[in-house]
N, C-alpha and C positions, 0 to 999 in steps of 0.2 A: 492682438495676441501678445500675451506679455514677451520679452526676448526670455530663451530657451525653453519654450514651452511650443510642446506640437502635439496635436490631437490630431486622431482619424480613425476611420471603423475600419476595421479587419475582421475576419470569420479565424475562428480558433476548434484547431479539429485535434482534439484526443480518443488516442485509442490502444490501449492494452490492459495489462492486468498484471499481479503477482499471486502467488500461493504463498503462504506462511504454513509449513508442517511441520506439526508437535509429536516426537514421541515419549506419551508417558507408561511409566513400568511402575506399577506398585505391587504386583503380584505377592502375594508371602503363604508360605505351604500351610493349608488346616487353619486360614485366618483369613475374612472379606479383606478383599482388593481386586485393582480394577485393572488392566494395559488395553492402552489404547492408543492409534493412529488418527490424529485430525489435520486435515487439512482446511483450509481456512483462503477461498480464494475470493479475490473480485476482479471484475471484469468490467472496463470503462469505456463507452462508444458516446464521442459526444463532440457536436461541429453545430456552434452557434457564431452570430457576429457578436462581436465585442466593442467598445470605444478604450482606443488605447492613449493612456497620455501619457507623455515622455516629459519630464521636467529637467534640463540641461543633461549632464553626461554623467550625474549619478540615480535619477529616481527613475522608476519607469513602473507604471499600474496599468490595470484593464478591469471593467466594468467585468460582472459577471457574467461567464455563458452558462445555461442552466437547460439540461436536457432531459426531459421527463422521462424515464426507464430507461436511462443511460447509465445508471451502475448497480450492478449485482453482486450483491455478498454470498456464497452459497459454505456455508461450515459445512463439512462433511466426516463422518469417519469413517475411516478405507481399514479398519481393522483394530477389533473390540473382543477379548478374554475378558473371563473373571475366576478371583480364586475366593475359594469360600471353608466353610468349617468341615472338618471329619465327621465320619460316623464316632461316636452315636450323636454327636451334637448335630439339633438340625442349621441346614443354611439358612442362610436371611438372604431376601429380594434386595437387591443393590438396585438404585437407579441409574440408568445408562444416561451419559449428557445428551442434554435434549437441544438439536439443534435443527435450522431452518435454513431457505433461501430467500432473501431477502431483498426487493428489487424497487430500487426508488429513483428521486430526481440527483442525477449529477450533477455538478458544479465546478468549476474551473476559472481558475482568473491567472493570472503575470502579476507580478510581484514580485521586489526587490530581492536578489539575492540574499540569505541572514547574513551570509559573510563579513560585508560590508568593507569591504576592499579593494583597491584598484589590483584588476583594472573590473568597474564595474559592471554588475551582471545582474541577471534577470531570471528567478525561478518559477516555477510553476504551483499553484497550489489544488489539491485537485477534494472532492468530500462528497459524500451524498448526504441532501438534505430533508429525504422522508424514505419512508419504509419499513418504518421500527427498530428494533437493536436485540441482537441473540442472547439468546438465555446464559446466565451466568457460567451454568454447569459446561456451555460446551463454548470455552473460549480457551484458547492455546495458550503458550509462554509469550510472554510481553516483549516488543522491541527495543532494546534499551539504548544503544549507544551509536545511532549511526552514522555514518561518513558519509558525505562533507558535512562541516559544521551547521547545524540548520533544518540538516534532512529529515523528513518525517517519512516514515514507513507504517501504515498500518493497512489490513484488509476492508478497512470500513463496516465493521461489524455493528457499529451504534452511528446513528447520524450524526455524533460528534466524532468522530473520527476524523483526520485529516491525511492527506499524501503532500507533502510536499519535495519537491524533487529540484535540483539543479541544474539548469538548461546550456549554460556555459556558453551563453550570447550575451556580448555586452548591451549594454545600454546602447551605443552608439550604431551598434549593427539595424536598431529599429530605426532610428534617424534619418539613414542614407535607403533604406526600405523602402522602393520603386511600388507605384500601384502597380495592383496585377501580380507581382513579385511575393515568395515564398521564405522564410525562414522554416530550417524542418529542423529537426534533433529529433535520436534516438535514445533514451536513456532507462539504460539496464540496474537492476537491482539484485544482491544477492547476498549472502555470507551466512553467518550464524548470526542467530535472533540476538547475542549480544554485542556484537560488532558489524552489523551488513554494510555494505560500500553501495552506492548509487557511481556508476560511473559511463561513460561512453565506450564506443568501440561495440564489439565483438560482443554474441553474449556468450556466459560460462555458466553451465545450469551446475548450483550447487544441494542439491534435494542427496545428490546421491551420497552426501556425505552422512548422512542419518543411516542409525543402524535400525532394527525390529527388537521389538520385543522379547526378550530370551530368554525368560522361565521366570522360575521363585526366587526370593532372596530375604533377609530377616527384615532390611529396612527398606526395602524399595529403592529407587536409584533414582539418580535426576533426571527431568525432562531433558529431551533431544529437540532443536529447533533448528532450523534453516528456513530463509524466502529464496525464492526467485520469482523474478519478472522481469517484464520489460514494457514501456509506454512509448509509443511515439506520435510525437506532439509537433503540428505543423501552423505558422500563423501564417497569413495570406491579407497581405494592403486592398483594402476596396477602393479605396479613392484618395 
């Protein structure tokens, strides 16, 4: 075995989920438009063995764990208005976003931190790789910008989707990693869909910061988004 290189199989157990909920308001009086509530969640249950390699005290990978109906996408909408034209003009049939629950193979691996900084560490990448992908019409406001450097926040709506998250274990903590022995982390997700934080500790559910839908207006008004969630993700040394 080359010097700084160490190999061994471990079982990799994830399990939680996030919601991402969108509120949009397009309402406008005597004119089609739509307001609507979607929530957008998945749900991740998934405890495979893995082969983890550690390459000195900056790289650290894991073969895939892949869980067949271990993650579920479910788009929902918890609340759907529409405004439409006055008499004498007749209404027109709007179509409502057409959404699904979607439930395929999970996937998980360890992976480098993106950070790439001492003191080095080790994130998680998490995806579902079958099940199909929801309809255009019923997909929320986009994640754009989130904390730590690297993080990926999505519900897993399309089998390209990815999660990835930051475990805040170094590289070194899998090294000195006793058979039998457990690494766990908790890591909570939240904020508004264009700043969320991924962080440890405590969770702090931020859903309730989205207001409802509040009537007509001439131009419609921006979407409203927030996630939350939380994953906790446990590695365990076989030999």
């Amino acid at each position: 075995m080359a010097a700084g290189l160490q190999i061994y199989p471990a079982t990799l157990h994830v399990a939680g989920g996030l919601t991402i909920t969108t509120t949009h308001d397009a309402l406008v009086s005597c004119s089609p438009g739509q307001a609507w509530t979607l929530e957008e969640r998945v749900d991740v249950e998934l405890s495979k063995r893995v082969k983890i390699e550690r390459n000195g005290d900056k790289l650290l990978n894991s073969t895939d764990a892949r869980q067949p109906g271990g993650a579920v996408n479910t788009n929902e909408l918890t609340a759907y208005t529409e405004s439409n034209y006055c008499p004498p003009e007749e209404p027109i049939i709007l179509d409502r976003p057409d959404c699904a629950t979607l439930k395929g193979t999970a996937v998980a691996k360890l992976m480098p931190d993106p950070r790439q900084r001492k003191p080095w560490r080790v994130s998680i990448g998490i995806g579902r790789i079958t099940g199909g992908n929801q309809s255009l019409s019923c997909l929320g406001s986009p994640i754009l910008a989130p904390t730590p450097k690297g993080t990926k926040i999505d519900a897993l709506q399309t089998i390209y989707g990815a999660i990835v998250l930051p475990l805040n274990l170094t590289v070194n903590s899998f090294r000195t990693l006793g058979k039998g022995r457990k690494l766990i982390r908790t890591v909570n997700v939240g904020g508004s869909c264009e700043s969320p934080i991924a962080y440890g500790g405590s969770h702090i559910s931020t859903v309730a910061m989205l207001g409802e839908p509040d009537g007509f207006s001439m131009l419609g008004k921006p979407d409203e988004c927030a996630v939350d969630g939380v994953f906790n993700i446990e590695v365990k040394r076989q030999r």
